[in-house]
C-alpha positions as CSV (number, residue, x, y, z in Angstrom):
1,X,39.8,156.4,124.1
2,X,38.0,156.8,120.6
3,X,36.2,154.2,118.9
4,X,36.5,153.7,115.2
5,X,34.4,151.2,113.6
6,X,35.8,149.3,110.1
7,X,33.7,149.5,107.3
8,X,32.5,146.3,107.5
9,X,31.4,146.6,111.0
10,X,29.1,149.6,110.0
11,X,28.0,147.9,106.8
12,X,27.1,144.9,109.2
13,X,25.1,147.3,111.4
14,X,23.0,148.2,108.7
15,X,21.0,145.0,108.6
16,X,20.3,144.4,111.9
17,X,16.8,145.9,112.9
18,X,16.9,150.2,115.1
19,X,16.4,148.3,118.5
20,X,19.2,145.6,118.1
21,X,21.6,148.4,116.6
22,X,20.3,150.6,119.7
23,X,22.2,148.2,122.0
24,X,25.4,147.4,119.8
25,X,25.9,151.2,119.8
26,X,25.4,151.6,123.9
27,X,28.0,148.7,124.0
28,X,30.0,149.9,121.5
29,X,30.0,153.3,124.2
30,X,31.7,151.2,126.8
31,X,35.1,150.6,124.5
32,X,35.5,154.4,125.2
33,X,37.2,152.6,128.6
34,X,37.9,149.2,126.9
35,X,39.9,147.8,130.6
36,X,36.3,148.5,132.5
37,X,34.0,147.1,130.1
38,X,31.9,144.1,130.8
39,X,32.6,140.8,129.6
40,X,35.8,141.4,127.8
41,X,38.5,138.6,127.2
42,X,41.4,139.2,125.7
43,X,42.3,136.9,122.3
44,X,45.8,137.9,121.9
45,X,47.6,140.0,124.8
46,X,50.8,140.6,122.0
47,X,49.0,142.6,119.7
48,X,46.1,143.6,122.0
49,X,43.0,141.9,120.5
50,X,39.8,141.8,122.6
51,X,36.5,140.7,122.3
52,X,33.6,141.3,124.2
53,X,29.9,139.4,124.0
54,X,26.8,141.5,124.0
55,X,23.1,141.4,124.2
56,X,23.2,138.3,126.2
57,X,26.0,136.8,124.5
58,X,24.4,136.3,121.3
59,X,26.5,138.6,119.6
60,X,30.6,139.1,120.1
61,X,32.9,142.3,119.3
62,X,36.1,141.5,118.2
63,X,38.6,144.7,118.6
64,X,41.8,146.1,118.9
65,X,43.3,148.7,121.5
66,X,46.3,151.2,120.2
67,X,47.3,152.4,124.0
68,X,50.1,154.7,121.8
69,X,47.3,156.0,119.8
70,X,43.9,156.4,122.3
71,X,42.4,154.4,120.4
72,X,40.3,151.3,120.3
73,X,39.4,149.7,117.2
74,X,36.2,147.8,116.2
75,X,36.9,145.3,113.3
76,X,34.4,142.7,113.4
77,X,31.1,142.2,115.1
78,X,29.1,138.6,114.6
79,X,27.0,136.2,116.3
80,X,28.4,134.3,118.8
81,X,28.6,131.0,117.0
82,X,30.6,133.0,114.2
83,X,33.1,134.1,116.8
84,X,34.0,130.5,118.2
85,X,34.5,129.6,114.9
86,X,36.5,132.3,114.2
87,X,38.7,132.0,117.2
88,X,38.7,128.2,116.8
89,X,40.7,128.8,113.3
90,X,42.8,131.1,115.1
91,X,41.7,134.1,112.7
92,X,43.0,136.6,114.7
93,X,46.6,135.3,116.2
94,X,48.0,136.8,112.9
95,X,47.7,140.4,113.5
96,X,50.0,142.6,114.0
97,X,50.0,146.0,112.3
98,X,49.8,148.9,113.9
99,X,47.1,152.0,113.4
Protein backbone atom coordinates (compact mmCIF):
# COMPACT_ATOMS: atom_id res chain seq x y z
CA UNK A 1 0.00 0.00 0.00
CA UNK A 2 1.26 3.74 -0.22
CA UNK A 3 1.81 5.88 2.68
CA UNK A 4 0.83 9.53 2.56
CA UNK A 5 1.62 11.60 5.48
CA UNK A 6 -0.80 14.93 6.31
CA UNK A 7 0.74 18.03 6.56
CA UNK A 8 0.81 18.28 9.97
CA UNK A 9 2.43 14.99 10.47
CA UNK A 10 5.44 16.23 8.26
CA UNK A 11 5.47 19.63 9.88
CA UNK A 12 5.54 17.62 13.29
CA UNK A 13 8.55 15.62 11.95
CA UNK A 14 10.42 18.65 11.52
CA UNK A 15 11.18 19.29 15.17
CA UNK A 16 12.05 16.24 16.29
CA UNK A 17 15.96 15.71 16.18
CA UNK A 18 17.75 13.37 12.43
CA UNK A 19 18.01 10.19 14.70
CA UNK A 20 14.37 10.25 16.27
CA UNK A 21 12.94 11.13 12.65
CA UNK A 22 15.35 8.14 11.38
CA UNK A 23 13.16 5.68 13.35
CA UNK A 24 9.60 7.35 12.73
CA UNK A 25 10.40 7.02 9.03
CA UNK A 26 11.62 3.12 9.33
CA UNK A 27 8.17 2.73 11.12
CA UNK A 28 6.44 4.68 9.02
CA UNK A 29 8.02 1.88 6.20
CA UNK A 30 6.09 -0.81 7.94
CA UNK A 31 2.40 0.81 7.08
CA UNK A 32 3.42 -0.12 3.45
CA UNK A 33 1.75 -3.66 4.99
CA UNK A 34 -0.35 -1.96 7.67
CA UNK A 35 -2.14 -5.80 8.80
CA UNK A 36 1.68 -7.11 9.52
CA UNK A 37 2.98 -4.29 11.40
CA UNK A 38 4.00 -4.43 14.93
CA UNK A 39 2.08 -3.18 17.65
CA UNK A 40 -0.98 -1.97 15.86
CA UNK A 41 -4.59 -1.67 17.44
CA UNK A 42 -7.26 -0.77 15.72
CA UNK A 43 -9.39 2.51 17.17
CA UNK A 44 -12.36 2.27 15.10
CA UNK A 45 -12.90 -1.00 12.82
CA UNK A 46 -16.00 1.15 10.92
CA UNK A 47 -13.95 3.60 9.34
CA UNK A 48 -10.62 1.73 9.69
CA UNK A 49 -8.56 3.84 12.07
CA UNK A 50 -5.34 2.37 13.50
CA UNK A 51 -2.69 3.37 15.63
CA UNK A 52 0.47 2.00 16.24
CA UNK A 53 3.22 2.94 19.26
CA UNK A 54 6.81 3.39 18.25
CA UNK A 55 10.23 3.85 19.63
CA UNK A 56 9.39 1.99 22.70
CA UNK A 57 6.04 3.27 23.00
CA UNK A 58 6.81 6.71 23.67
CA UNK A 59 5.43 7.91 20.54
CA UNK A 60 1.89 6.61 18.77
CA UNK A 61 0.79 6.87 14.97
CA UNK A 62 -2.66 7.41 14.48
CA UNK A 63 -3.77 6.41 10.75
CA UNK A 64 -6.19 5.43 8.42
CA UNK A 65 -6.26 2.42 5.74
CA UNK A 66 -8.41 3.02 2.30
CA UNK A 67 -8.37 -0.90 1.21
CA UNK A 68 -10.43 0.57 -2.12
CA UNK A 69 -7.72 2.95 -2.60
CA UNK A 70 -4.03 1.09 -1.56
CA UNK A 71 -3.67 3.37 0.53
CA UNK A 72 -2.78 4.05 4.14
CA UNK A 73 -2.98 7.34 5.60
CA UNK A 74 -0.85 8.97 8.37
CA UNK A 75 -2.76 11.84 10.12
CA UNK A 76 -1.34 12.32 13.40
CA UNK A 77 1.74 11.32 15.18
CA UNK A 78 2.29 12.38 19.11
CA UNK A 79 3.62 11.17 22.25
CA UNK A 80 2.10 8.60 23.89
CA UNK A 81 0.49 10.50 26.73
CA UNK A 82 -1.11 12.87 23.84
CA UNK A 83 -2.65 9.76 22.20
CA UNK A 84 -4.51 8.40 25.47
CA UNK A 85 -5.76 11.61 25.75
CA UNK A 86 -6.83 11.85 22.50
CA UNK A 87 -8.49 8.51 22.43
CA UNK A 88 -9.86 9.08 25.95
CA UNK A 89 -12.01 12.14 24.22
CA UNK A 90 -12.92 9.84 21.59
CA UNK A 91 -11.20 12.24 18.95
CA UNK A 92 -11.27 9.93 16.30
CA UNK A 93 -14.77 7.87 16.52
CA UNK A 94 -16.10 10.82 14.31
CA UNK A 95 -14.42 9.98 11.06
CA UNK A 96 -15.76 9.03 8.32
CA UNK A 97 -14.81 10.46 4.97
CA UNK A 98 -13.34 8.80 2.48
CA UNK A 99 -9.88 9.49 0.47
Amino acid sequence: MDVQLERGVMYTLEKYPDKIREHIFNHLRKLEDPYSAPDVECLNPKVQVYRMHIIGGIYTIIFRIYKESDLVQVFDLMTIEQAHHTIRTSRWKAIDSGA
